[in-house]
N, C-alpha and C positions, 0 to 999 in steps of 0.2 A: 856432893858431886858423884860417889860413887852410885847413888842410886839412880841419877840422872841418864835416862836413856830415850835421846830425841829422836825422832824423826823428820824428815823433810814435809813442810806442807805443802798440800797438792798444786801443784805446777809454780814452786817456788823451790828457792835454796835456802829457806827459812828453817832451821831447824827448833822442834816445841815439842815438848812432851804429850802427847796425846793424853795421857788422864789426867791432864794440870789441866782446870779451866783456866787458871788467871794465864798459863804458859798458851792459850788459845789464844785468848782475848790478846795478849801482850803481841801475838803473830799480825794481827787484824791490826794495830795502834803501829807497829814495824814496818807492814805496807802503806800506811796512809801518804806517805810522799809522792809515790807511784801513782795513789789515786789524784791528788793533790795534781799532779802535771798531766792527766787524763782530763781532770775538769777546766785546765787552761784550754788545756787543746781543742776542747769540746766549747767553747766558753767562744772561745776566738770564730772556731768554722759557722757558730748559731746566729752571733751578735755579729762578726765583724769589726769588734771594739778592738782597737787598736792597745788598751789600756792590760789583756794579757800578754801579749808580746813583750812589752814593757816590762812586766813585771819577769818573764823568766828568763829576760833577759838580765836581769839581777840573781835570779838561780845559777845561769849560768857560771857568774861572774863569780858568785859565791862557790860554787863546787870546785871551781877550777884553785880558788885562795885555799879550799880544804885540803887540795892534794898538797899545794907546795907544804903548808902548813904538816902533813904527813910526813914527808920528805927531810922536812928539819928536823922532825924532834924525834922521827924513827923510834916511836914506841911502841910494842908491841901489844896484841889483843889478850884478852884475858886468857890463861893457858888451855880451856877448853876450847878454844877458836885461835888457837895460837897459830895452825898450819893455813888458816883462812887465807886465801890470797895466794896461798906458794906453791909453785907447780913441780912435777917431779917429771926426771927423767925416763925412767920406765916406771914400773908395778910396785918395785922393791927397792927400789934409788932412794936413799933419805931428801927431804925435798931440798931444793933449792935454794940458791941463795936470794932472800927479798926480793922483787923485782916491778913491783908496783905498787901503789901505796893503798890497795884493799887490804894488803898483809898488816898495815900500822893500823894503831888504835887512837889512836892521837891527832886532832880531836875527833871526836864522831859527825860522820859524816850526816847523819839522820838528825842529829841534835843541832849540827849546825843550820843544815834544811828549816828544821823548826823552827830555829832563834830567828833566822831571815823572815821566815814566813811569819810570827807573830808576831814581829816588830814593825813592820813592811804593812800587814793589817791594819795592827793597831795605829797606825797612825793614821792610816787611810778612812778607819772607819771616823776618829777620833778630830780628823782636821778637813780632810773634806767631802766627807758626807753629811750636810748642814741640814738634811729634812730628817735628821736622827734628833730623838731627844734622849735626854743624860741615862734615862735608866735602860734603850735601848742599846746606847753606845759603853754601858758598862757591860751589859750585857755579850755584848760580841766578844769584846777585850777576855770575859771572863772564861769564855769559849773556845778562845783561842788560849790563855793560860792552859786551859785543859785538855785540850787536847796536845800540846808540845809538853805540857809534863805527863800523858800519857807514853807519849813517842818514846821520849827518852827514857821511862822508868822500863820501855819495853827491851829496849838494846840492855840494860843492866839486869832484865830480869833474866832473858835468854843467853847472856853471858857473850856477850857481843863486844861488850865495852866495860870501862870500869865509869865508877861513879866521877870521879877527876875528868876522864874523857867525855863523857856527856856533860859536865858542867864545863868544861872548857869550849864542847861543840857549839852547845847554846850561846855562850856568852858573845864566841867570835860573830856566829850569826846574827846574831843580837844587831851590834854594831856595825855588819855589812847593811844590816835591812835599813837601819836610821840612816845610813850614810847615802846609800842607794837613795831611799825616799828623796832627802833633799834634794838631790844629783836627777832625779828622774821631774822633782816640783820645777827647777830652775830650766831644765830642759822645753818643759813647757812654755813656762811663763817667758821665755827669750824664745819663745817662736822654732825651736827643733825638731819639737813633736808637727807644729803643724808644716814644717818644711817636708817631713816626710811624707804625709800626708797627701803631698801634692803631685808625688813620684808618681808619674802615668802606669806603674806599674801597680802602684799601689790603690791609686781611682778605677783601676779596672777592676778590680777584686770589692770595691765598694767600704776600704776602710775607713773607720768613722773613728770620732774621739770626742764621745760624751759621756761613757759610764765616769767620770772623775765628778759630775757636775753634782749629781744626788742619784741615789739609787731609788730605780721605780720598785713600788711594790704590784702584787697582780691586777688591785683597784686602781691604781695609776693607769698602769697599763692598757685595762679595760677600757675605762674611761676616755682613755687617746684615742683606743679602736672604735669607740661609739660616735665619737666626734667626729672622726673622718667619717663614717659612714654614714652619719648625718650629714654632712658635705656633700656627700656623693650625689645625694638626692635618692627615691624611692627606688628599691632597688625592683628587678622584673621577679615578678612571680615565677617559679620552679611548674614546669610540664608535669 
């Protein structure tokens, strides 16, 4: 620890040791949540698939269980991120008293994120994406194993969390994301999803809810586009 001397990285409050590759790389696996609800967002405005809404909306649900869960067990972060979260009075004011639950450690918040996200996945890839076969569908799983035990080894590597807080983050997310799945399958299948679907607000905006059925791949895809445009009939020659 004494020779630990981090810096913030660039236009983050991440702090890594710039001559540690792995303290690099562990920065880059610490953002991935961030990317992770960049690609929903992005995912939602391209496709109009109702099915990420859906899902962060189970983020949501989950981060919001993480604070209380903070809240109760008021544990604190490992001592080099001890002051993380606590705000001070002036320059020179010892910090404050706790006052929102980025100061606990307990459970991690990023671990939790993951355990949601690759439980939530795996099931997804695992129960209803039925044009997958076995070795493509270990394959995802394996994927998502590794990247949530990237995430977490990176909060323990940067001294964010302890090992107990990431294995408690994971595990509660874990069973947010199994519990969600079901709670999000039954919603469907009793007609909620398509209730909404039908909100004139919602048909205005053009939402759909097919990505659950099978996922296209870019041959699929093509192949749809060749179809219609054989449909279409010959198109006019270009001036």
């Amino acid at each position: 620890m004494s020779d630990y001397n981090p810096i913030a990285f660039d236009h983050t409050h991440v702090l890594y040791d710039p001559n540690d590759i792995l303290g690099l790389v562990s920065v880059f696996f610490t953002l991935l949540p961030i990317f992770v609800m960049v690609f929903y967002l992005s995912w939602f405005l391209l496709t109009r698939e109702i099915q990420p809404v859906v899902i962060v909306g189970g983020h949501i649900i989950n981060e919001l269980f993480n604070h209380v869960l903070k809240k109760v067990f008021r544990q604190p972060r490992p001592a080099f991120h001890e002051n993380f979260g606590k705000g001070r009075i002036d320059a020179n004011a010892p910090p404050q008293t706790i006052f929102n639950s980025l100061s606990y450690g307990m459970p991690s918040a990023h671990s939790q994120f993951m355990g949601y996200f690759m439980i939530f996945w795996a099931l997804t890839i695992c129960y209803q994406w039925k044009g997958l076969n076995t070795h493509k569908k270990v394959a995802g799983c394996l994927t998502l194993f590794g990247t949530t035990v990237g995430v977490v080894s990176s909060r323990v590597y940067l001294w964010y969390h302890t090992v107990e807080q990431v294995a408690v983050g994971v595990s509660v997310g874990a069973c947010v994301g199994a519990v969600y799945f079901i709670i999000a399958c039954l919603a469907r299948q009793y007609g909620l999803v398509g209730w909404v679907l039908n909100w004139p607000v919602v048909k205005y905006f053009y939402v759909k809810d097919s990505f659950y059925l099978a996922p296209l791949s870019f041959e699929d895809e093509y192949r749809d586009m060749m179809l219609r445009v054989a449909k279409s009939g010959p198109q006019k020659k270009r001036n």
